[in-house]
N, C-alpha and C positions, 0 to 999 in steps of 0.2 A: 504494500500500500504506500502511495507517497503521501509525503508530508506539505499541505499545501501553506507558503509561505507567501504574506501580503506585504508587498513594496511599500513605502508611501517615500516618499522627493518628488521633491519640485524640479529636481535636475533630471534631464532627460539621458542623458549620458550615465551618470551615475547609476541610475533604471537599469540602463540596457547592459554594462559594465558589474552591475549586481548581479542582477538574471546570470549572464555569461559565468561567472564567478559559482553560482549555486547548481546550474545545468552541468558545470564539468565538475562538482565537488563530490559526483559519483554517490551521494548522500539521498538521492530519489524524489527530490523537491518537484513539485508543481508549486511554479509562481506564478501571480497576479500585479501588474502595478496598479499604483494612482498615481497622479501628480497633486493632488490635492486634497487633505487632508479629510477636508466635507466628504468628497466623492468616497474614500474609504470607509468612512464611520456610516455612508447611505447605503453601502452593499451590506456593509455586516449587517447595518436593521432591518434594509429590505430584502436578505438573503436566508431565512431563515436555517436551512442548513449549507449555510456557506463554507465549514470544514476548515478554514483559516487557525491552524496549529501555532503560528510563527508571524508574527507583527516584526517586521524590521521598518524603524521610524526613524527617519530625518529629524533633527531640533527646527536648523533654520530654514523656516519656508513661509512665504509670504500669506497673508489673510489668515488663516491657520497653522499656529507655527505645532511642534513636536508636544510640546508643554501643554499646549491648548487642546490637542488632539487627547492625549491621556487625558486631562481631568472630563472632557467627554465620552473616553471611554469607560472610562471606572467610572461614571454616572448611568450607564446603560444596564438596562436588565442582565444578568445571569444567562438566561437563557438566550438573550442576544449577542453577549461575549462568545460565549461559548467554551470552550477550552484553548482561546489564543490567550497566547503569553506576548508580551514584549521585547524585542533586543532593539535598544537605542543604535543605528548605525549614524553617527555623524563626523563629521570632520573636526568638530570642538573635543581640544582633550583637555578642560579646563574642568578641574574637581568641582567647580560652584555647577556644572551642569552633572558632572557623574551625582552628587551626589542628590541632586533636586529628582533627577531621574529615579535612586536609587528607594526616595521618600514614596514610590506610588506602589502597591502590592505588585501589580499588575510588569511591571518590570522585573525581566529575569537577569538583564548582561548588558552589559556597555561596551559596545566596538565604534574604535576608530575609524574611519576610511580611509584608504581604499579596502572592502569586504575581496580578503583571498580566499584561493579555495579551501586550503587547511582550513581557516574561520568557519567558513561555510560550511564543512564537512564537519564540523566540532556541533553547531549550532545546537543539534538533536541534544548533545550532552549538557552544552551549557544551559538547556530550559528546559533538563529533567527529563526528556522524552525518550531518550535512547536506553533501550531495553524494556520500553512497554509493548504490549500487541498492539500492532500497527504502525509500528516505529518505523522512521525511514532506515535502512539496509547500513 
């Protein structure tokens, strides 16, 4: 079974640069992007089994930044999370943002960018999932 894992940047590069990163990390991912942090939080609501295992979030993005997007998330019903988790992907390696991130439940890991393949093939472990049924490979 793959593990499907939801994009959010507003950089298009970074997107496709990610993807590329998670499709060779041999690890089984099905990815999603958005550019925009509304559009993400409107599939998980309107998607009622959307299967999204793995949130990798951008901080800085316009209109809706990373910050904003989590206190929207962890505002959302249960049953519309679902069992996605969080890994902060940003280019900020400044502790005033690790650890803001690190204040929300719903956050499991804080990566740097550029997201490499080792990173991405780690991911399943770094947010508990590797060695449950269903776990990506």
């Amino acid at each position: 079974m793959k593990c499907r894992v939801m994009m959010v940047d507003d950089n298009d590069n970074d997107l496709q640069f990610t993807r590329l990163m998670l499709e060779r990390s041999g690890a089984g991912f099905e990815v999603i992007g958005f550019e925009r942090a509304a559009e993400a939080l409107d599939h998980l609501r309107n998607t009622p089994d959307h299967g999204v295992a793995i949130i990798l979030l951008d901080i800085n993005m316009p209109v809706m930044n990373g910050f904003d997007f989590l206190e929207a998330f962890d505002a959302l019903a249960p049953a519309v999370r679902g069992d996605a988790v969080v890994v902060m992907l940003s280019s900020s390696s400044d502790p005033a943002d690790r650890d803001r991130a690190a204040r929300h439940a719903s956050v499991k890991g804080y990566l740097t960018k550029p997201l490499d393949r080792q990173m991405a093939a780690a991911l399943p472990t770094l947010v508990g999932l590797a060695g449950r049924p269903g776990a990506p490979v």
